[in-house]
Each structure stands twice: as structure tokens, then as C-alpha cells.
N, CA, C, O and CB atoms as a CASP TS submission, in Angstrom:
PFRMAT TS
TARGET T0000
AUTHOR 0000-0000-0000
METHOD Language model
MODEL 1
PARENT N/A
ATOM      1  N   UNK     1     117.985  95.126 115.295  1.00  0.00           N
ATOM      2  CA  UNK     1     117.698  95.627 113.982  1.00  0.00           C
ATOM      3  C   UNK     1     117.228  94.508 113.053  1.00  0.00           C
ATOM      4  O   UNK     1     116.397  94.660 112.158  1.00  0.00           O
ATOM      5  CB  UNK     1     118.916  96.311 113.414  1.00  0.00           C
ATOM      6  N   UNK     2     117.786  93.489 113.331  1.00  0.00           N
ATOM      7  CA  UNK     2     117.239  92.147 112.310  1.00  0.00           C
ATOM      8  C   UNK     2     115.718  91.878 112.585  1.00  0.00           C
ATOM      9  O   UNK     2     114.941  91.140 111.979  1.00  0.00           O
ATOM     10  CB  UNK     2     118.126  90.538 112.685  1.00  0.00           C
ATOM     11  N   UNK     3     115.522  92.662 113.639  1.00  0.00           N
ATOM     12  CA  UNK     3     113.774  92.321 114.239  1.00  0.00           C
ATOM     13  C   UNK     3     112.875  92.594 113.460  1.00  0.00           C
ATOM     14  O   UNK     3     111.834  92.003 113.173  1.00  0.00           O
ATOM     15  CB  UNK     3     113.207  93.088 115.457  1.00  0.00           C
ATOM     16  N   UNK     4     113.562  94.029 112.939  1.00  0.00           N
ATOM     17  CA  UNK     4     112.630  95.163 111.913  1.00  0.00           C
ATOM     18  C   UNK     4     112.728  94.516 110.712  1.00  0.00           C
ATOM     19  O   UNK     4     111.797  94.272 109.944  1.00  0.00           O
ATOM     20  CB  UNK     4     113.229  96.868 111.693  1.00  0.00           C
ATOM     21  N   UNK     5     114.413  94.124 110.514  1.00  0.00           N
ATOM     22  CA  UNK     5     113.960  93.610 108.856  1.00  0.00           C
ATOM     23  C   UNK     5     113.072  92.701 108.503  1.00  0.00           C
ATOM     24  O   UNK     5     112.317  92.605 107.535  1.00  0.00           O
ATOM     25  CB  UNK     5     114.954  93.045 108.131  1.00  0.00           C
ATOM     26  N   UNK     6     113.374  91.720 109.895  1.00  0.00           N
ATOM     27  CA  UNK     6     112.206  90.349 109.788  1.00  0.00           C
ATOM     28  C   UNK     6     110.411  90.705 109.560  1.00  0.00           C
ATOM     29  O   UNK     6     109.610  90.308 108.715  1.00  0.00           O
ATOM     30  CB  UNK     6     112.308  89.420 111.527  1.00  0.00           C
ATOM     31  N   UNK     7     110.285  91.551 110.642  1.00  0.00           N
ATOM     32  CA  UNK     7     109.179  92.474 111.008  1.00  0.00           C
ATOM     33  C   UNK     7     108.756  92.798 108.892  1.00  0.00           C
ATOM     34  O   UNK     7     107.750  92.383 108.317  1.00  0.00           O
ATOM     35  CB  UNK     7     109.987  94.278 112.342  1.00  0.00           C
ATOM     36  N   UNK     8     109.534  93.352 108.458  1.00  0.00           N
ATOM     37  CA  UNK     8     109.053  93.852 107.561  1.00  0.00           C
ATOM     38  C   UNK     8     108.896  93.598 106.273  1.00  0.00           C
ATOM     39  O   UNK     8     108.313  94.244 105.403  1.00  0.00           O
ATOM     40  CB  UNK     8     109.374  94.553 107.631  1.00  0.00           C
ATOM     41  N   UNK     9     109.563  92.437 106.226  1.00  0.00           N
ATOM     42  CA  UNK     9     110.001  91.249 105.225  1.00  0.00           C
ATOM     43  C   UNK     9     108.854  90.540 105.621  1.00  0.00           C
ATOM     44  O   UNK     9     108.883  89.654 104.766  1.00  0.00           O
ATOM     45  CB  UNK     9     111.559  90.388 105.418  1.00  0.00           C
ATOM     46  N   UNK    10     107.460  90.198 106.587  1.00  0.00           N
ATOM     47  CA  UNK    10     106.501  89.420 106.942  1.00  0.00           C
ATOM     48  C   UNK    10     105.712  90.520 106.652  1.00  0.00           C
ATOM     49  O   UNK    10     105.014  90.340 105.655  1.00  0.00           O
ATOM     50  CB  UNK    10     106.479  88.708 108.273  1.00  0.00           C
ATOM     51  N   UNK    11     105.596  91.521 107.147  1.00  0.00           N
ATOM     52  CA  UNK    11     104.819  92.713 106.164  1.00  0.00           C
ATOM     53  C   UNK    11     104.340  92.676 104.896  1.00  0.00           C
ATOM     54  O   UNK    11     103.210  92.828 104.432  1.00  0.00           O
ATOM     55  CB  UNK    11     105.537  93.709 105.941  1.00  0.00           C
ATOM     56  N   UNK    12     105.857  92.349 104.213  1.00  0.00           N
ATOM     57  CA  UNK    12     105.648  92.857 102.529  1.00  0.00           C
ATOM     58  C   UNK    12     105.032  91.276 102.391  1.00  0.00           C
ATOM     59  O   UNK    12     103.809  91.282 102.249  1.00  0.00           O
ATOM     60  CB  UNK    12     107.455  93.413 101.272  1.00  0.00           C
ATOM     61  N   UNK    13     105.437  90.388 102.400  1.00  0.00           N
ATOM     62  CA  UNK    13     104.712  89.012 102.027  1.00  0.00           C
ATOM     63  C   UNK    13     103.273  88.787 102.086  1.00  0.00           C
ATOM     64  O   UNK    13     102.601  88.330 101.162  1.00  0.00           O
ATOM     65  CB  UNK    13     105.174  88.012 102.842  1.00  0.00           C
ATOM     66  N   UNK    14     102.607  89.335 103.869  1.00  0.00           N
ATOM     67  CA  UNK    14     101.305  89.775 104.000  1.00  0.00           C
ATOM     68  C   UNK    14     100.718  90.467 102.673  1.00  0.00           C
ATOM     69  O   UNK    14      99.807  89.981 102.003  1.00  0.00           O
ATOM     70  CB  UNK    14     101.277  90.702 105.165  1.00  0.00           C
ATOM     71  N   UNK    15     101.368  91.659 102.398  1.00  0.00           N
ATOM     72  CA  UNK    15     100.629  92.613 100.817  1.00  0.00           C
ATOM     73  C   UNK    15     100.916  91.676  99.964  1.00  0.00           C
ATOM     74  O   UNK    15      99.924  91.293  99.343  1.00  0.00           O
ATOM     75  CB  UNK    15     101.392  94.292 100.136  1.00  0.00           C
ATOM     76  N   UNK    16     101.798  91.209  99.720  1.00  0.00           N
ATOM     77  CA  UNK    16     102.138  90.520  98.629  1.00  0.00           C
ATOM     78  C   UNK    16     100.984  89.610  98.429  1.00  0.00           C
ATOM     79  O   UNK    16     100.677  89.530  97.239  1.00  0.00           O
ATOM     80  CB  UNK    16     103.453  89.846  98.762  1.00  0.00           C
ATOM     81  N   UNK    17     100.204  88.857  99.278  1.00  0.00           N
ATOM     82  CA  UNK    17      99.383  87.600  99.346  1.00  0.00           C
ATOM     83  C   UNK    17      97.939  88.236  99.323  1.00  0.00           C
ATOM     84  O   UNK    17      96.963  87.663  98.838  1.00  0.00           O
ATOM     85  CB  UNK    17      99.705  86.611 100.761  1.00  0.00           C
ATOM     86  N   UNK    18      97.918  89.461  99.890  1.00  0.00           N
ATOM     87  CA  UNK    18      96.294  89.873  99.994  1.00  0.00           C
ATOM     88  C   UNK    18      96.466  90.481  98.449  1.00  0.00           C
ATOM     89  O   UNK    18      95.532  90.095  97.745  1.00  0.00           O
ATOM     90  CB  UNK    18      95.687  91.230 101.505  1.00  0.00           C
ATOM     91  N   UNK    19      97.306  91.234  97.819  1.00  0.00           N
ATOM     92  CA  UNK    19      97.346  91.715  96.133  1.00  0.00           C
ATOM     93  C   UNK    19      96.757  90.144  95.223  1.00  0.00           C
ATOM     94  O   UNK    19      96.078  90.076  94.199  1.00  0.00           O
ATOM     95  CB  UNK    19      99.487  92.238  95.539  1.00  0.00           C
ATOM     96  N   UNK    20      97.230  89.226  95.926  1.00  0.00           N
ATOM     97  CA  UNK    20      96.995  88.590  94.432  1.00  0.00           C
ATOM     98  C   UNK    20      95.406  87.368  95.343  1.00  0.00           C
ATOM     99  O   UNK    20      94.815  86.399  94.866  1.00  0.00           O
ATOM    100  CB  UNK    20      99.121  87.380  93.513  1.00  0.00           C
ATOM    101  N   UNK    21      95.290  87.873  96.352  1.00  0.00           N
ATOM    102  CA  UNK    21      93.416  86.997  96.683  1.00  0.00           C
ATOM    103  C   UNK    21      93.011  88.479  96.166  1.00  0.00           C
ATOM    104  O   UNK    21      92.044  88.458  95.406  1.00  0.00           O
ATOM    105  CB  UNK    21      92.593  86.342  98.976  1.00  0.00           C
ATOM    106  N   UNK    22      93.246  89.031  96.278  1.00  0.00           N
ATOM    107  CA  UNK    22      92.285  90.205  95.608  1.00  0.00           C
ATOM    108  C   UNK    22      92.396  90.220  94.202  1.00  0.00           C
ATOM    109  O   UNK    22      91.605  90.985  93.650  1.00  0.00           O
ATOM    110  CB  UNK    22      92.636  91.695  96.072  1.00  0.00           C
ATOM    111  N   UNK    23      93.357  89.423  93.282  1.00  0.00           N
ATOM    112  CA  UNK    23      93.326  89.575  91.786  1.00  0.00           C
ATOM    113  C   UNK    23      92.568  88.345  91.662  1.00  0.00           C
ATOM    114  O   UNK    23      91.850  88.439  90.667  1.00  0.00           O
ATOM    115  CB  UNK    23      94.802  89.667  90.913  1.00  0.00           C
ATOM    116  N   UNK    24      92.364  86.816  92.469  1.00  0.00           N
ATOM    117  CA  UNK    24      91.746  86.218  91.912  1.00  0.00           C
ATOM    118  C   UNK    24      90.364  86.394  92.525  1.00  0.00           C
ATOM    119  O   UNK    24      89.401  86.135  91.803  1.00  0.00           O
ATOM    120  CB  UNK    24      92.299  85.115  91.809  1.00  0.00           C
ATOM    121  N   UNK    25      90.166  86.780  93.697  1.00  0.00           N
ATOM    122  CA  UNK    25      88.802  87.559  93.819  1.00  0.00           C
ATOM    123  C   UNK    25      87.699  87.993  92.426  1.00  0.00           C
ATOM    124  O   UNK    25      86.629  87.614  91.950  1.00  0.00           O
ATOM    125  CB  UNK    25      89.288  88.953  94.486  1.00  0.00           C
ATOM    126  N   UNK    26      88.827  89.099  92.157  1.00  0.00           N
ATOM    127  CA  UNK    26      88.113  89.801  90.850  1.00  0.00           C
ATOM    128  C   UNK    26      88.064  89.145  89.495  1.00  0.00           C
ATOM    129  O   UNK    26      87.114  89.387  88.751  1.00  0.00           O
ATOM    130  CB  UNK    26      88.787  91.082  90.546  1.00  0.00           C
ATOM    131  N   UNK    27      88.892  88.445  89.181  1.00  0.00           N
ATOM    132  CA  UNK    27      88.793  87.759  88.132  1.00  0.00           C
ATOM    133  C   UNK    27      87.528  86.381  88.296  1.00  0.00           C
ATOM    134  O   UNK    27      86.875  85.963  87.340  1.00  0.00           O
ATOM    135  CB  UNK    27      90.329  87.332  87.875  1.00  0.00           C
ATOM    136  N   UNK    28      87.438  85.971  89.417  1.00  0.00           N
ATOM    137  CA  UNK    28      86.080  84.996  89.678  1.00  0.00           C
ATOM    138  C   UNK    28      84.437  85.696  88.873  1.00  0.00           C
ATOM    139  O   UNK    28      83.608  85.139  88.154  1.00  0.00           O
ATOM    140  CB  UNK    28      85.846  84.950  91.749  1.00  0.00           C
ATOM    141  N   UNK    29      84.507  86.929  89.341  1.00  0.00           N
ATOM    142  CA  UNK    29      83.334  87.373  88.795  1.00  0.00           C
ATOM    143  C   UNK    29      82.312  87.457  89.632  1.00  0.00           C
ATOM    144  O   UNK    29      81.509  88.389  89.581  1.00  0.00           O
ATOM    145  CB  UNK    29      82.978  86.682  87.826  1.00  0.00           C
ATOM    146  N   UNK    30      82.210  86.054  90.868  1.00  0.00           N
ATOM    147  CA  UNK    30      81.191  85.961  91.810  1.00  0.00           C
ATOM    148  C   UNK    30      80.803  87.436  92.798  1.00  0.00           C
ATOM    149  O   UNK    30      81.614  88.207  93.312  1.00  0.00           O
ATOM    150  CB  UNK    30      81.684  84.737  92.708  1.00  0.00           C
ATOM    151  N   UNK    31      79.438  87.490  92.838  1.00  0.00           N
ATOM    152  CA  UNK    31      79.008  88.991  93.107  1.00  0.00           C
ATOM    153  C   UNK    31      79.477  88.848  94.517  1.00  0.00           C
ATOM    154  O   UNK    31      80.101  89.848  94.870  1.00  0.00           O
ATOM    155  CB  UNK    31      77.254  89.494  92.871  1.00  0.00           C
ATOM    156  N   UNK    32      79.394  88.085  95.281  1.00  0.00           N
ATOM    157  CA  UNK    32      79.989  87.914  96.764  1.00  0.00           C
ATOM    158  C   UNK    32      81.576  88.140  96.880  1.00  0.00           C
ATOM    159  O   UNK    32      82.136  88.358  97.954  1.00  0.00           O
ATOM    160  CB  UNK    32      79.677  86.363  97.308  1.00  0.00           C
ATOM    161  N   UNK    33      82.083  88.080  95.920  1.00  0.00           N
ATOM    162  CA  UNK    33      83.712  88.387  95.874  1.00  0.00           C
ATOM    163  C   UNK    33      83.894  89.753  95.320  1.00  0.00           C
ATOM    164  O   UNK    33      84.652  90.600  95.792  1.00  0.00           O
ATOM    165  CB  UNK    33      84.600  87.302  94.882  1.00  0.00           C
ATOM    166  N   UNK    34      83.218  89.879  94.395  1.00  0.00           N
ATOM    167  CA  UNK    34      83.184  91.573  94.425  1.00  0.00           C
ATOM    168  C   UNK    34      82.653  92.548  96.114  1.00  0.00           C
ATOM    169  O   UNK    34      83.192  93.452  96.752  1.00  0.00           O
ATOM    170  CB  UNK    34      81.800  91.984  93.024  1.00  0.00           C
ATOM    171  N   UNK    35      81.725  91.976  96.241  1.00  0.00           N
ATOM    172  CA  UNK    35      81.285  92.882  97.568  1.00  0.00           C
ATOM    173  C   UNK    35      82.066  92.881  98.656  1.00  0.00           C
ATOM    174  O   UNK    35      82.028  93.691  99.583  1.00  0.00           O
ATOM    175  CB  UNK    35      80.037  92.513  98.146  1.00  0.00           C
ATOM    176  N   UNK    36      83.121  91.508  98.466  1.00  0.00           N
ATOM    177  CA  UNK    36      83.981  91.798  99.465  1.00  0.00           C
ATOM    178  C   UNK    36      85.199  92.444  99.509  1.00  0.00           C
ATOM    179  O   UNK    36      85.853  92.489 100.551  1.00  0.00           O
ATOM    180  CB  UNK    36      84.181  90.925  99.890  1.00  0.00           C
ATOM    181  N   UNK    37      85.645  93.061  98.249  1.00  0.00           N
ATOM    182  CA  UNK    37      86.731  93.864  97.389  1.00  0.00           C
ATOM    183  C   UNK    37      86.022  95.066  97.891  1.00  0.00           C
ATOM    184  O   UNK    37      86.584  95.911  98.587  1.00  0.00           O
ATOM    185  CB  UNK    37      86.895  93.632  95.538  1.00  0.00           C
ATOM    186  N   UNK    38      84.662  95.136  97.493  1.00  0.00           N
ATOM    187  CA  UNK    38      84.022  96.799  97.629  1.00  0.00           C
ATOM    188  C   UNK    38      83.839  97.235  99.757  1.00  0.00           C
ATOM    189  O   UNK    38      83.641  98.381 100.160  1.00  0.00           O
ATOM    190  CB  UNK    38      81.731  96.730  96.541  1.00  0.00           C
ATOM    191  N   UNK    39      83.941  96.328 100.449  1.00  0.00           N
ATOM    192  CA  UNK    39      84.157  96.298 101.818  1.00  0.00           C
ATOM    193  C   UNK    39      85.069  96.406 102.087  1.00  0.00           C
ATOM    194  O   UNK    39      85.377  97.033 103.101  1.00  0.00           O
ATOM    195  CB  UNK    39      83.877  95.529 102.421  1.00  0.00           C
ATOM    196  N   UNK    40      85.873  95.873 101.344  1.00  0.00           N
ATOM    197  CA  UNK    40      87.314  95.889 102.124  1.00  0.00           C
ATOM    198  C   UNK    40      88.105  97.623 101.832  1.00  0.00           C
ATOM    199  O   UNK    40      88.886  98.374 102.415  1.00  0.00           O
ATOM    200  CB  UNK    40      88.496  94.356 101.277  1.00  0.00           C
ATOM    201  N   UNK    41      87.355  97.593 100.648  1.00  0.00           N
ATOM    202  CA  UNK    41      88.422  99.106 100.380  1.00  0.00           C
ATOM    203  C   UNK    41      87.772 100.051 101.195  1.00  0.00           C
ATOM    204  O   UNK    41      88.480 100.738 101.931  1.00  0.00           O
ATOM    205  CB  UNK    41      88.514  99.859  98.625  1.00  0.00           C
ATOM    206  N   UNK    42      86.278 100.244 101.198  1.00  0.00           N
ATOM    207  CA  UNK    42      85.672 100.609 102.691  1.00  0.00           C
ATOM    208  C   UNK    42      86.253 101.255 103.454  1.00  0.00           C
ATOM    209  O   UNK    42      86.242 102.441 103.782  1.00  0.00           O
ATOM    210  CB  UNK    42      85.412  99.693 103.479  1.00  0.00           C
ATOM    211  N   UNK    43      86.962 100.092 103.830  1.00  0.00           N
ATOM    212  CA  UNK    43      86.816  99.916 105.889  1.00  0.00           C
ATOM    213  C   UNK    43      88.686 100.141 105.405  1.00  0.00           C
ATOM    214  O   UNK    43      89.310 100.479 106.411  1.00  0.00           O
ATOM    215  CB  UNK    43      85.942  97.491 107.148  1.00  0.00           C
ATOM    216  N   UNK    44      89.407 100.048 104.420  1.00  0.00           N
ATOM    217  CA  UNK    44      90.536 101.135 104.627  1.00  0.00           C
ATOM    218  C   UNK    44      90.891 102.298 104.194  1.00  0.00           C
ATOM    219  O   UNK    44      91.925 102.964 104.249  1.00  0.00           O
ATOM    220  CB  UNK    44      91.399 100.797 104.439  1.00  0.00           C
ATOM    221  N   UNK    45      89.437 102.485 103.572  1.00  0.00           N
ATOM    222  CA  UNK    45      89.628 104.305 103.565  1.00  0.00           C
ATOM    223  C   UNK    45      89.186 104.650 104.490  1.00  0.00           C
ATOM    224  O   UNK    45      89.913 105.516 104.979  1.00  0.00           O
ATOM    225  CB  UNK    45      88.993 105.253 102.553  1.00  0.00           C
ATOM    226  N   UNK    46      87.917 104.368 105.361  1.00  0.00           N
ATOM    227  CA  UNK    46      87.596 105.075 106.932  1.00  0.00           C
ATOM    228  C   UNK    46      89.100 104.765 107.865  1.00  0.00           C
ATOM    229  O   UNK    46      89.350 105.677 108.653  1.00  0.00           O
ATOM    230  CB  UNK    46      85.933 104.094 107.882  1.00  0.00           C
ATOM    231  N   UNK    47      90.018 103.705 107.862  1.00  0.00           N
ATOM    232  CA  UNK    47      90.989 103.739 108.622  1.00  0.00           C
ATOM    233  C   UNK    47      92.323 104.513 108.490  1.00  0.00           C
ATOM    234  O   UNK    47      93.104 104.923 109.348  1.00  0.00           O
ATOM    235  CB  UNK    47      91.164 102.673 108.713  1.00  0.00           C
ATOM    236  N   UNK    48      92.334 104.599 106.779  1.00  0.00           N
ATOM    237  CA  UNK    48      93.069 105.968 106.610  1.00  0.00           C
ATOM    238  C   UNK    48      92.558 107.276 106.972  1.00  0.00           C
ATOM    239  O   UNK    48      93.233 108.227 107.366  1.00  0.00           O
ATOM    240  CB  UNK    48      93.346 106.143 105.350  1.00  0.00           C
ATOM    241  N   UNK    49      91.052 107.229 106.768  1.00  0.00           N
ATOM    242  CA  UNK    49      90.705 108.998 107.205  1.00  0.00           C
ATOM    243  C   UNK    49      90.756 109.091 108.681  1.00  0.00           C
ATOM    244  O   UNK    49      91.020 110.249 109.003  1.00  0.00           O
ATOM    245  CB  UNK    49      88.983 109.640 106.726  1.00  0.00           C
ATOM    246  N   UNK    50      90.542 108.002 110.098  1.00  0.00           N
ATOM    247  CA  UNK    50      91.121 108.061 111.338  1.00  0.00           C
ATOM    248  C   UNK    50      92.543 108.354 111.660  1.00  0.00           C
ATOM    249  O   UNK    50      92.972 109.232 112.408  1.00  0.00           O
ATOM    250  CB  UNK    50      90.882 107.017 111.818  1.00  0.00           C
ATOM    251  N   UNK    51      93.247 107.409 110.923  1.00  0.00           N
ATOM    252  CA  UNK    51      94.727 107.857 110.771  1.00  0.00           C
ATOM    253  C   UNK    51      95.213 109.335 110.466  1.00  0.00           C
ATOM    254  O   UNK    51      96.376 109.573 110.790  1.00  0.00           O
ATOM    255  CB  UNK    51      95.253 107.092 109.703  1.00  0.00           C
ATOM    256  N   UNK    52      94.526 110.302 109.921  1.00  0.00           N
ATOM    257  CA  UNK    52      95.014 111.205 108.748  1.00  0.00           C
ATOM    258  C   UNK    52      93.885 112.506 110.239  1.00  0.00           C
ATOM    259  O   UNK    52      94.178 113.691 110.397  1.00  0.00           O
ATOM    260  CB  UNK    52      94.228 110.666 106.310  1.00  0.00           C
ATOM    261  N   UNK    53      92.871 111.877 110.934  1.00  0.00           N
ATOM    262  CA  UNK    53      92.080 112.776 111.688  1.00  0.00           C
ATOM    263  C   UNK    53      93.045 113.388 112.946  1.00  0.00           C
ATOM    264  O   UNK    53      92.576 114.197 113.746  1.00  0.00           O
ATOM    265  CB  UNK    53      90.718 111.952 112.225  1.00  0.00           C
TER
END
């Protein structure tokens, strides 16, 4: 059971770290950092609509 907590406690840190490259992403302004915000959300809404198919 400590596997999962570990497991998921490296999870939340993962979100935790992509939330804030994605806040300074957007705050840069650079059009290449936007396009990669606008890709990324992309490619996890097609992986939610596979998930959800």
C-alpha cells in the first residue's frame, strides 16, 4: 500500500510541476510557447475522447 501512496505522491508533484511550466509558459508571451500550450491541450483532449470512446 505504501507503493500507491508513493506512486501517487510522484503523480501529484508531476501536475504540480507541469501547472506552473505552463504558468510561466504563458506569462513569457513567446508565440512558440503559446503553440505549445495550444498542442498540448490538443493531444489531451483527443486522449480523453479515446479514454471516454
Amino acid at each position: 500500500m505504501s507503493y500507491q501512496f508513493g506512486e501517487s505522491r510522484v503523480d501529484d508533484d508531476l501536475t504540480l510541476l507541469s501547472e506552473t511550466l505552463e504558468e510561466i509558459l504563458r506569462s513569457s508571451g513567446d508565440p512558440a510557447d503559446q503553440k505549445y500550450i495550444e498542442l498540448k491541450a490538443r493531444a489531451e483532449q483527443a486522449l480523453e475522447e479515446v479514454k471516454t470512446a
